[in-house]
N, C-alpha and C positions, 0 to 999 in steps of 0.2 A: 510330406510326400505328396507328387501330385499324380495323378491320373484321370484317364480318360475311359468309355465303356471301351471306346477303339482301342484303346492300349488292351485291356484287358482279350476284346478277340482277336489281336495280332497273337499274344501271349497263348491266348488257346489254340492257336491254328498254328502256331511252332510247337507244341505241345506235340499234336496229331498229326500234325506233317513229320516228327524227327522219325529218325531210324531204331529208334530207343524199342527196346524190349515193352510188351504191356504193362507188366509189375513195376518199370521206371515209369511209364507216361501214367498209370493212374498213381501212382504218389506224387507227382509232379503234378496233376490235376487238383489232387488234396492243399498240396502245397499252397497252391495257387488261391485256391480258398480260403487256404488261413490267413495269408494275407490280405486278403478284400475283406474278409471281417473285422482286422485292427484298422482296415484303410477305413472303414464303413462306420466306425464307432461313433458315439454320437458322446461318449464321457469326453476329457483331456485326454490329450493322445499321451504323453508324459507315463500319467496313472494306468495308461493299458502299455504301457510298455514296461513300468517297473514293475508290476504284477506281475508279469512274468519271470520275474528274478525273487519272489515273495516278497516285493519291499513293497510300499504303500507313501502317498504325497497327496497332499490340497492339491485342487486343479492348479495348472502352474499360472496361467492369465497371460499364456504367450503360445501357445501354439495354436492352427487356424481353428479347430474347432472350443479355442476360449475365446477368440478373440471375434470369428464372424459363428456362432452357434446355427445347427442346422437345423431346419426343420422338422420340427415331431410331430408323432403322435401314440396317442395311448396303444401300444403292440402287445399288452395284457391279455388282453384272448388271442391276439393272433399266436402269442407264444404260447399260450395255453394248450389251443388246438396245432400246433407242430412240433411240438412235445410231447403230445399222448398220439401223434400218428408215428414220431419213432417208437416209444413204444409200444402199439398196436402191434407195428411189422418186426417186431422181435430186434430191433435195434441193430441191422445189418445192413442197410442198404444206404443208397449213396443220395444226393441232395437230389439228385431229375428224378430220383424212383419217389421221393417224399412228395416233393411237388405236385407228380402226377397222380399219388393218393389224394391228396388233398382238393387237389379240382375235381375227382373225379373221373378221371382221364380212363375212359374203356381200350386194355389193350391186353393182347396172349401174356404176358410177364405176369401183371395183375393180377388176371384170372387163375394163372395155375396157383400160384401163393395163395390162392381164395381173399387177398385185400381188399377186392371188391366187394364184401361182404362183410367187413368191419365197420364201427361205429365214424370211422374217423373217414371213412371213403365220400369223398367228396363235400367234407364240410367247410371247405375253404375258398367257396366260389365267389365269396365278397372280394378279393383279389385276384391279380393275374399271376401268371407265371415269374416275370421279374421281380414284383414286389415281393414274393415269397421264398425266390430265391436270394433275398439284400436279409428276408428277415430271417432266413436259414444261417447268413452269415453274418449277423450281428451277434446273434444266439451263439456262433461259435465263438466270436470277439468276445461276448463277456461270460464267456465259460461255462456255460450253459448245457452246450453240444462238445462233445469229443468226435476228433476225424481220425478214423483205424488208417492212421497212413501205413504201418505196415502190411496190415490185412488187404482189402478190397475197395478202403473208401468209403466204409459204413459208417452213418450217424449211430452213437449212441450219447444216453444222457447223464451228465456227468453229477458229480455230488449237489453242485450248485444248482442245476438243473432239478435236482429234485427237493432240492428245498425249496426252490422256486415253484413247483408242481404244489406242495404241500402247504406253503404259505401264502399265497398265490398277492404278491405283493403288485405295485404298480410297475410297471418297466416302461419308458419311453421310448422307443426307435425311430431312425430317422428314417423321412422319406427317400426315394433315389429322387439325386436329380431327373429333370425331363429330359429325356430323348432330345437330343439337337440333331436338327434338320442337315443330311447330306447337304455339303455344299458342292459346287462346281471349281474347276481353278478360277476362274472369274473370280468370284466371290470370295475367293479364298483371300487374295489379296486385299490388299488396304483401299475401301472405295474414294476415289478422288476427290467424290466434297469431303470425307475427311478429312483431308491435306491443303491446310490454308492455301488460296489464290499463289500470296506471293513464296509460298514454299514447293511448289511442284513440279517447274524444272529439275532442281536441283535435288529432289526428292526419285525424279525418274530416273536422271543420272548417278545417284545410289544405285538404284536397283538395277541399270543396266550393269554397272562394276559389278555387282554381286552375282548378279547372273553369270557374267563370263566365269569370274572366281569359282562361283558351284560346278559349272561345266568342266573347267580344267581341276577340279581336285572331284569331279561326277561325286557332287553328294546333291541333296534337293539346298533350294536356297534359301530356307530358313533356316538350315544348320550353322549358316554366316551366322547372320542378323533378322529376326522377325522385322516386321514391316512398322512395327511398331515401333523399333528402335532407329530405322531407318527416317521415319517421320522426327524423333525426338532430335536425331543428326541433323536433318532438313534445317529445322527450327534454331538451333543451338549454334547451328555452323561453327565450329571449334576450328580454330587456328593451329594446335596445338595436342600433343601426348597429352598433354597434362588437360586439358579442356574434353579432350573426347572422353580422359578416362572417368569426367563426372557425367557424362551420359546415360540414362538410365538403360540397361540391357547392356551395355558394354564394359566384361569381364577382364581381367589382366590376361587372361589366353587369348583372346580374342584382338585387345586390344593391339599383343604383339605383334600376332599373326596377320590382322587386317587394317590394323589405323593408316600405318604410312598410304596402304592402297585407299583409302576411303577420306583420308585429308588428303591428297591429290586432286582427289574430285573436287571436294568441297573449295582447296585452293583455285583452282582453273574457274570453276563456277565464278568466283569472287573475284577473278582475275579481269 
């Protein structure tokens, strides 16, 4: 499975823009988290999916986090201390309430609850707010944390979680990737020294076909072909169904729907 932070706030912002009743959008919120904790996992992904059916496998040494492994590090006391701040707060409240105990975060909610006044208020200021919401939801990934998705969207700590509290073993979690920089449509596309000298007519004349194509079907124009695949066409120049269909990014869907128009081009070019 792949994703982006931006998929993730399109996904919250359909969330909170539907028509949906509250009780749907906050389990649909929940939802949403349990999914970024098995997305977020740092074991084989395989093993956190058959756990869920109670079966159990050696990492399989084929999916991406066996094959490119993420980044860690030691999240021993970070789970430590976000596990005794759910249960500090009586194990009701939802991941932004945890967080902003954790920083320290002074606000009316806080105060009437007296959280401010617990051991656990603000001990988690070696981190920011991201990092400890990736480690909120790793913790949920390896079962750690329980989400009341029928309740309110309360953390509480689950069996494992408190053997973990009790044996206080090592756990590694991964970093988030870094923040990528807004780009512009400029930049979006493919910059031109990337596209060999002698491939970039025939490279813009892709992209001019593609354009028109997205215009009259009004979708955006990577839902054709990324620019990536359009480069790889460039380069490849295929004669032929059978030639485009070994182009890297070009799908048997895609192939039917767009080759004849995209080997037109490439023919005239060559013509």
């Amino acid at each position: 499975m792949l994703y982006g932070h931006e998929d993730v706030a399109l996904r919250s912002r359909f969330i909170e823009e539907s028509d949906a009743p509250e009780p749907r959008k906050r389990t649909e919120r929940q939802k949403l988290d349990a999914l970024l904790g098995l997305a977020e996992t740092a074991s084989c992904r395989r093993q956190a999916l058959l756990s869920y059916f109670g079966d159990h496998c050696d990492p399989c040494g084929n999916c991406d986090t066996c094959l490119d492994p993420p980044k860690l590090f030691d999240g021993t006391i970070a789970a430590q201390k976000a596990l005794s701040c759910i249960y500090r707060t009586g194990e009701r409240f939802g991941q932004a309430y945890i967080v902003d105990v954790l920083l320290g975060v002074q606000n009316d909610r806080i105060a009437q609850f007296g959280h401010d006044r617990i051991s656990t208020f603000g001990i988690g200021t070696e981190h920011d707010a991201r990092l400890w919401r990736a480690i909120l939801r790793q913790l949920i990934a390896l079962r750690f944390v329980t989400v009341d998705l029928a309740g309110h969207g309360g953390l509480s700590i689950a069996p494992a979680g408190r053997d973990f509290l009790r044996t206080k073993p090592t756990v590694m979690l991964r970093e988030p990737r870094p923040r990528r920089a807004r780009q512009g449509k400029a930049a979006r596309g493919a910059a031109p020294s990337a596209v060999p000298e002698a491939d970039q007519a025939l490279f813009q004349m892709l992209r001019e076909k593609r354009l028109e194509l997205a215009r009259a079907q009004n979708v955006p124009p990577y839902v054709i072909f990324h620019d990536k695949t359009l480069m790889e066409l460039a380069a490849a120049r295929p004669a032929s169904r059978a030639d485009m269909a070994s182009v890297p990014g070009v799908g048997e869907a895609k192939l039917d729907r767009y080759g004849p128009a995209f080997l037109s081009v490439i023919a005239d070019h060559a013509g």
